[in-house]
MIVEX-62403 format. One record per residue (C-alpha): z, x, y; residue in one letter. Coordinates in steps of 0.1 Angstrom, whole numbers, padded with zeros to 4 digits, always signed. Layout:
ZXYA...
***
This chain:
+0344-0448-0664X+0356-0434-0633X+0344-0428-0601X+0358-0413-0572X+0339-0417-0538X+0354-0395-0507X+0342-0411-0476X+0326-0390-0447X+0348-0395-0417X+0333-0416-0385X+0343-0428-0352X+0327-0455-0329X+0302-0448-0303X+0302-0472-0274X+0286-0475-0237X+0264-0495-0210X+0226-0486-0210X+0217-0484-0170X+0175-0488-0153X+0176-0453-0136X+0161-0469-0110X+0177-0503-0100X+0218-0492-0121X+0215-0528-0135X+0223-0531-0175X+0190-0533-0198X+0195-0554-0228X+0180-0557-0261X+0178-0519-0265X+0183-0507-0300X+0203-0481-0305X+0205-0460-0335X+0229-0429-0343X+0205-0410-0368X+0232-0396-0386X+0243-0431-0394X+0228-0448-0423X+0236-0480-0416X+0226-0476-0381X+0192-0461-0386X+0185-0497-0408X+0204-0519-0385X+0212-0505-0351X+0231-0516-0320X+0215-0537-0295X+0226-0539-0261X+0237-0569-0249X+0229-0588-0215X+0257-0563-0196X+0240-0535-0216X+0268-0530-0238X+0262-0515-0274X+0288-0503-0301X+0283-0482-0332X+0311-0480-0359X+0317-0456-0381X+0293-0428-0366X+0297-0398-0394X+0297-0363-0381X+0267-0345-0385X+0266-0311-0405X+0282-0296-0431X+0310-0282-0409X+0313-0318-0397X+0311-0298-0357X+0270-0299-0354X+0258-0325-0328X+0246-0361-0331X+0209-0375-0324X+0214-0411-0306X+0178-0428-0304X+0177-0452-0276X+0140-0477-0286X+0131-0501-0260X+0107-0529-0268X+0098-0534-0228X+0071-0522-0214X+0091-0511-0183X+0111-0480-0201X+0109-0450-0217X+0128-0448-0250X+0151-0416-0246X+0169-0395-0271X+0204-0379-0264X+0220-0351-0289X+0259-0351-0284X+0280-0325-0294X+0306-0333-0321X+0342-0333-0305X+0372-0331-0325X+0394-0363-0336X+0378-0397-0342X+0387-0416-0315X+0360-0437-0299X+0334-0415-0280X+0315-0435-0249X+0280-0422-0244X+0266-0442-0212X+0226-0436-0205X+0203-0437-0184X+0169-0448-0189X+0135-0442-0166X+0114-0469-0158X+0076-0463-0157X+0046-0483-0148X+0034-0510-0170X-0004-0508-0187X-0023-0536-0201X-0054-0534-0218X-0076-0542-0248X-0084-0523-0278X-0116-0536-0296X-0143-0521-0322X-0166-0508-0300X-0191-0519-0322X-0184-0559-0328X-0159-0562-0301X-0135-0575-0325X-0098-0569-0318X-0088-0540-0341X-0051-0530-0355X-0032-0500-0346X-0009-0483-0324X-0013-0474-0285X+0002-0441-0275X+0011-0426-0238X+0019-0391-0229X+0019-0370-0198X-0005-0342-0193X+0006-0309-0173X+0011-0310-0143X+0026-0340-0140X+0055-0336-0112X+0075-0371-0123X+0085-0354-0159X+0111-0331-0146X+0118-0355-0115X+0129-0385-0143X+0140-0362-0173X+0151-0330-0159X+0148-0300-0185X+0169-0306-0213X+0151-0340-0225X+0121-0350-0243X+0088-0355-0234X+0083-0390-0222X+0058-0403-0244X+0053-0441-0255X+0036-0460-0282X+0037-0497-0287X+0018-0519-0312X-0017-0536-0305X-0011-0573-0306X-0034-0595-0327X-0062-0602-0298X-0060-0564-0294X-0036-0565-0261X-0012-0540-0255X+0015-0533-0229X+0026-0496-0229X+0054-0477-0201X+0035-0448-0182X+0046-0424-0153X+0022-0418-0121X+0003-0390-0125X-0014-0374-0153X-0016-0387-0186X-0032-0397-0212X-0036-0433-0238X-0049-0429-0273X-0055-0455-0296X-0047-0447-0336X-0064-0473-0356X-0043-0481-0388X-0058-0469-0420X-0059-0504-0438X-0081-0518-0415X-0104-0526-0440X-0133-0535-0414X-0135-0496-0399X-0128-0481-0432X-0156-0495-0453X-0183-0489-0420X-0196-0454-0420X-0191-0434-0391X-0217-0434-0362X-0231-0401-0357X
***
């Protein structure tokens, strides 16, 4: 048998993720070039001096000229996770892509079944309700909302990145917590 495979042509993405606030590198950010593959499953992590690099970066789109979606995921409690789209640029040399991230305020709480008081499993989420004057001030107008979410911890604690302002935290109880799913609801 035969098999022919042409391979999608890439370049490498490289930079330094900055605080917005203090310039200093953050490390352990994973970064993740969506049109990647092999990113998306195992992405770049910056180092201590913020570094990250990503090989072999594919152009996106059919005419191989549509932009790029770079995910930046933080797992601190001090930063936003930010997204950057890039526009494709001829060639493949190496394309350096530094960012910024904003820091926010750090929230701690508790997440229990209001019932038992037993620590329950799920997902914390932030976002900022209108008006909130620090969106535009952090992200400007071309840039996502600033929402979070991090995972409730065993004991039900959660850390979660917030602006000042307004905003709002929901909890999302997974659905294989078997303890609220086989209790009826409370009317």
């Amino acid at each position: 048998a035969d098999f022919t495979h042409v391979a999608q042509p890439g370049r490498t993405l490289r930079g330094v993720v900055t605080d917005g606030g203090t310039g200093n590198p953050v490390a352990g950010v994973r970064v993740k070039a969506m049109a990647s593959w092999a990113s998306r499953k195992n992405p770049a992590v910056t180092g201590k001096d913020g570094r990250y690099e990503i090989p072999g970066v594919p152009k996106s789109g059919s005419d191989r000229s549509a932009e790029s979606r770079i995910d930046f995921v933080v797992d601190d409690s001090l930063h936003f996770n930010r997204r950057v789209r890039i526009e494709a640029a001829a060639g493949l040399e190496p394309l350096n892509l530094d960012v910024t991230l904003a820091r926010g305020i750090t929230v701690r709480g508790r997440v229990t079944d209001w019932e038992t008081g037993d620590p329950v499993k799920g997902t914390v989420i932030y976002n900022p309700l209108y008006p909130n004057d620090h969106v535009p001030e952090l992200w400007g107008t071309s840039v996502a909302n600033p929402a979070a979410s991090t995972q409730i911890q065993k004991d039900g604690t959660y850390e979660i990145c917030v602006l000042p302002g307004p905003g709002a935290i929901a909890a999302r109880i997974d659905e294989w917590d078997e303890r609220l799913r086989r209790r009826p609801p409370r009317r």
